[in-house]
N, C-alpha and C positions, 0 to 999 in steps of 0.2 A: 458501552462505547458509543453507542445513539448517542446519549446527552454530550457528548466529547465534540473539539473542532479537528479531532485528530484527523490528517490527512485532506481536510475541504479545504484544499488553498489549490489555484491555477499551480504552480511547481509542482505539487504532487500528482495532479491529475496529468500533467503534463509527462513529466517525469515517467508515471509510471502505463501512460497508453505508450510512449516509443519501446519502454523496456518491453512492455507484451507484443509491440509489434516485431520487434528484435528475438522475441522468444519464438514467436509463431513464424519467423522466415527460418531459425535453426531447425526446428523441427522438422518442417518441410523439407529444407536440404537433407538433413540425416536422416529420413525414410527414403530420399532418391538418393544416397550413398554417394553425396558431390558435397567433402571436406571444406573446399574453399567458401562454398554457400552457407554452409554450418559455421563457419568460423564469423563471416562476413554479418550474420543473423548475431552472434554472442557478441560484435561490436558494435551493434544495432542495442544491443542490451545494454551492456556497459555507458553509450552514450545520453541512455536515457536517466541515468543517474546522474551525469554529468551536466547535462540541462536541466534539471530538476535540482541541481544545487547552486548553478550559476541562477535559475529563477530566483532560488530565495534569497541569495546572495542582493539579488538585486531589488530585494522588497516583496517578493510575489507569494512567500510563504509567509508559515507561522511563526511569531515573534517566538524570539527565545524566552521571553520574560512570562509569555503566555501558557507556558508547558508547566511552567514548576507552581502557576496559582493551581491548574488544576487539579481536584483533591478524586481519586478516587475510590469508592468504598462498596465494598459487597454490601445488597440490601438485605437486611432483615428478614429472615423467613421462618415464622413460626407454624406449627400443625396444631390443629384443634384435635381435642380427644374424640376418640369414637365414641358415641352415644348407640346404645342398643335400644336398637326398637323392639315393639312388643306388635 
């Protein structure tokens, strides 16, 4: 996934810091047992996919035509025999 553009685009990072900051205010609310903070935090979440797709919509992401050149493939892994030493 290193060699990949998967995800380095301004939309995703964008996209996916509001969903974590959306994740991390439900939390909080549902350890202090205040429902409406919980709920308020999973529209904080949802939003950040929303933006994250109005980014790319607008250019900010990864082309579509850019996904399906990339090939990818498990590498090669061979073992050498055990040699006995003396």
């Amino acid at each position: 996934m290193a060699g990949s553009s998967h995800g380095h685009t301004p939309a995703a990072w964008t996209g996916v810091i509001i969903a974590f900051i959306g994740f991390c205010v439900a939390g909080a609310f549902m350890v202090m047992a205040q429902p409406v903070g919980f709920w308020a935090g999973m529209a904080i979440t949802l939003l950040g996919g929303v933006v994250g797709g109005i980014m790319r919509a607008m250019g900010l992401g990864q082309p579509k035509e850019a996904g399906r050149a990339l090939v990818h493939t498990a590498p090669v892994v061979t073992r050498e025999p055990a040699t006995a030493e003396s």
